[in-house]
N, C-alpha and C positions, 0 to 999 in steps of 0.2 A: 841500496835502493830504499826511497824513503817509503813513510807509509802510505803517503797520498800517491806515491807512484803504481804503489800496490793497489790501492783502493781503485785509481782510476780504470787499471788495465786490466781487474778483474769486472769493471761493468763493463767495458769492452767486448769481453769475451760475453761475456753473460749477454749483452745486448747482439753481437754475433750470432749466437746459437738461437732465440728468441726470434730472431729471423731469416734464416736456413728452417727451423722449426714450421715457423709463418708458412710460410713458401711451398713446403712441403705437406704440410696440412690437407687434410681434404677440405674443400670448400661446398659451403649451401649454394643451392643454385637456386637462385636467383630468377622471379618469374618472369618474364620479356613481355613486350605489349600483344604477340600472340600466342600465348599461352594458354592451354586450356588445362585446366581443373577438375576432377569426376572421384567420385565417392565409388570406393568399389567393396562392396562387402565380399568377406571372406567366412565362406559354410565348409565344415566338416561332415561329411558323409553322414547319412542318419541323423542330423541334425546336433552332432558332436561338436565340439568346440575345435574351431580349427590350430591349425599349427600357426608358428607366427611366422609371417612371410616376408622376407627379406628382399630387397628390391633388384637382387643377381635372379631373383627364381619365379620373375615376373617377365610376361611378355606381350607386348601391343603390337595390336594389327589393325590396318586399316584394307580390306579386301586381302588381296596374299604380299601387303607390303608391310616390311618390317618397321615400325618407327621407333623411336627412341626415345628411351622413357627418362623424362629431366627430373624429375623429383618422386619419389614415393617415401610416404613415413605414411607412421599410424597413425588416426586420426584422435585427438583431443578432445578439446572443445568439443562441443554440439547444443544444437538449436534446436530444441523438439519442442512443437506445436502439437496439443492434444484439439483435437478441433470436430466437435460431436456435433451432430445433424439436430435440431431443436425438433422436427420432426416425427423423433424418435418418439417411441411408447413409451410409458411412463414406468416400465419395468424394468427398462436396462437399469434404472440405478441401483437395481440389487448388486451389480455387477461392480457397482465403483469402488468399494473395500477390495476387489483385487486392481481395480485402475490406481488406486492412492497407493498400493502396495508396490506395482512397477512403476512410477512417479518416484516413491522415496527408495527405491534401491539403484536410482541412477545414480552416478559418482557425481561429485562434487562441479565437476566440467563441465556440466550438462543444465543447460537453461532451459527450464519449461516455460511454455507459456499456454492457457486453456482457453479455449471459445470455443461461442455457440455460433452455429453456422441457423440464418433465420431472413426470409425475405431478400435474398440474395449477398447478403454481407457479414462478415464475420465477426462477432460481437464479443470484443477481447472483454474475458469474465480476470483473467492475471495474464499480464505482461511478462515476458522474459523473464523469470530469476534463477538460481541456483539455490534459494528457500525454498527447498520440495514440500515442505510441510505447507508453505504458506498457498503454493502453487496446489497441492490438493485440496485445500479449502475451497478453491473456488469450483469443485466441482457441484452441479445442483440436478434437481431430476429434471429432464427436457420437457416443453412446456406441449408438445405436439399439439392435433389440430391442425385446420387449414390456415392458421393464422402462420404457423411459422412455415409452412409448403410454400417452395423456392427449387433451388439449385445447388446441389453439393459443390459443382465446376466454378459456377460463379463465385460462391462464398468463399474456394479456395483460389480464385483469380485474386479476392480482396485481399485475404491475410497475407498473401504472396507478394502484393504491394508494398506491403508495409513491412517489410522482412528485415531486420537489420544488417545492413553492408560490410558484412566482414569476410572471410575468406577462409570460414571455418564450416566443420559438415552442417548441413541443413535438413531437418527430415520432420516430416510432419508424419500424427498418428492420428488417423479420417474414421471417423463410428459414426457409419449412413447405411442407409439401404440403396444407397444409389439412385434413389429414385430420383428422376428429373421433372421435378412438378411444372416449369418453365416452359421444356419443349415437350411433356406430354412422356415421355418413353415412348412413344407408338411406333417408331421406327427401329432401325439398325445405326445408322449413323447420328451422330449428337457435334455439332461444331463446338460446345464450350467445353466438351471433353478434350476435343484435339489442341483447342487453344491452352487448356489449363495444363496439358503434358508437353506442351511446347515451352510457354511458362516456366516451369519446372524444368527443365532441360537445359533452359538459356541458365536459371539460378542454381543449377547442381542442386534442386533438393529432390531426395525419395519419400514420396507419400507411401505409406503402409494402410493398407485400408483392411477395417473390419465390417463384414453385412450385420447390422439389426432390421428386426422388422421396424416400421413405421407405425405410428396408432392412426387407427379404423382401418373399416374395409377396403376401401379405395387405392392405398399401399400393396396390397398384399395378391394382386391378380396373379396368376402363374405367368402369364407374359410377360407382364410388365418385370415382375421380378427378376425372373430370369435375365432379361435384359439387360437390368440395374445391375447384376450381380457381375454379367460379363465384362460391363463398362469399368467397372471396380477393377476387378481383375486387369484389365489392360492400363488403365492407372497407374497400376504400382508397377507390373511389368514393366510396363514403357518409361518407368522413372525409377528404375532400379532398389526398387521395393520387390514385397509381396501383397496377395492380400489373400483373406482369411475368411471363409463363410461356412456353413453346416446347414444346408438344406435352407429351406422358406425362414423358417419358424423361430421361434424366439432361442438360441443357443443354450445351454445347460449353464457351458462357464464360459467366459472368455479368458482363464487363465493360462491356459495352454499359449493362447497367440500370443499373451502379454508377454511370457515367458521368455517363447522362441524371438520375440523382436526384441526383447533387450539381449538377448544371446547376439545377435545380428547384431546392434551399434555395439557392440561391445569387443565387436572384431570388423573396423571400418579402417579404410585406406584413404588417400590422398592421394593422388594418380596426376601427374602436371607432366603435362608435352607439347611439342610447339605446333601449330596450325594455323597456316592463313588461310580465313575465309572470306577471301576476296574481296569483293568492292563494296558488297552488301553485307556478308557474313555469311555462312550457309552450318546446315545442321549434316553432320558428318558419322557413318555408322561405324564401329571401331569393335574390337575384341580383346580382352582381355584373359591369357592362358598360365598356366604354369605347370611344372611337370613335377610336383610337387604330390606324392602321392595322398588320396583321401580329402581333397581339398577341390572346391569349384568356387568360382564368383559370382556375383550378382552385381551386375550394372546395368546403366540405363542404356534404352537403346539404340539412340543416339545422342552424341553432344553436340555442342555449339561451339564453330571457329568464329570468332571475333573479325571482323570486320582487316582486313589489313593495314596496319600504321608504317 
């Protein structure tokens, strides 16, 4: 047998097994036109670092029906908007040497981008980068006054507009008092709250929100506060965040929150399952379990089925 005879019949074989191999492979699966998508944080009990959870030890429900989960992995990438209420007193910026601090101990994956939230729109101070350094620069003290008294829901309706289109986690970090200078707080209900966590639900991102007081008195009614502080709170619930507040008053540190939310993106998921949502699309309530001891989730509280293709 010559040598070419050898040579050919060993790619043969070589090119055989490279396709048995193929074939055999597990394969990515691949999103479908209805597919949905949902960040799910992973907490360890007492705020421990959780385990890492492998997508056998994971389970979706939709009411008591079982679905089928097409993709999970860990999450990458991430798009965090630092987005501060102008609002604010002029003393939270004592507090920005630990905001530069969790800023530059995000991983390299991680795009910040900073705005001031002022007169209902969000006023990018740095765009998008993974130069955390350069991304902490632009923090400044907030300019409060009635000049900047607005809308936290609005301003985060704006930045949410202009979110970049890619299919990577999303999560914004909100420093407001909640207060809604727009529609007054004087009531229970607020329409650009439910619009901005609707918002946020159709784009997969978790807002994490922290309370500061507002400068002057006008901010600071017990009502009104209170109110501002609940609205927060169902923000980030209802979009698979948390959020963070300590009484009225101006907070001692905000290190602790900064801490535990980079503890959080720092154990986030990817969750893709398949859902039609009919002719229009509709928003769908789901559950995420696993029997994985010392471990719970954090997800949003409803997603969005896409429209049916």
């Amino acid at each position: 047998m010559t040598k070419n005879v050898c040579f050919r019949n060993a790619f043969l074989m070589l090119g055989m097994l490279a396709l048995v191999l193929g074939l055999s492979a597990p394969r990515a699966t691949a999103a479908g036109p209805n597919s949905v998508t949902m960040t799910v944080t992973a907490v360890g009990k007492k705020d421990t670092a959780p385990p890492e959870v492998k997508k056998d030890a994971v389970q979706l429900y939709q009411g008591k029906e079982h679905l089928q989960i097409a993709d999970w992995k860990r999450g990458e990438t991430l798009y965090l908007a630092v987005l501060i209420d102008d609002s604010l007193d002029s003393t939270i910026a004592g507090q920005w040497n630990d905001l530069k601090a969790f800023i530059a101990a995000q991983p390299s994956t991680t795009y910040v981008a900073v705005a001031y939230g002022r007169n209902g729109a969000a006023m990018l101070a740095q765009d998008f980068t993974n130069d955390h350094a350069l991304a902490a620069k632009a923090l400044r003290i907030p300019i409060g006054g009635s000049g900047a008294f607005s809308s936290p829901y609005l301003e985060l309706q704006d930045l949410m507009k202009r979110w970049p289109s890619t299919g990577d986690r999303r999560s914004v970090l909100l420093i407001s008092s909640g207060i809604d200078y727009f529609r007054g707080n004087f009531g229970t209900l607020n329409p650009d709250l439910d619009t901005t966590i609707e918002h946020a639900q159709k784009q997969n991102i978790n807002i994490w929100t922290i309370y500061a007081p507002d400068a002057g008195h006008f901010g600071r009614g017990f009502f009104r506060v209170n109110n501002a502080q609940s609205n927060l709170s169902q923000l980030s619930d209802e979009t698979g965040a948390e959020s963070y507040y300590l009484g009225h008053g101006e907070p001692v540190t905000l290190k602790p929150y900064f801490d535990e939310i980079g503890l959080h993106l720092n154990n986030q998921y990817l969750l893709t399952f398949e859902s039609s949502g009919g002719k229009k699309g509709r928003f769908e309530r789901v559950r995420v379990v696993s029997e994985l001891a010392k471990l719970e989730f954090i997800t949003p509280s409803e997603v969005f089925a896409p429209a049916a293709q």
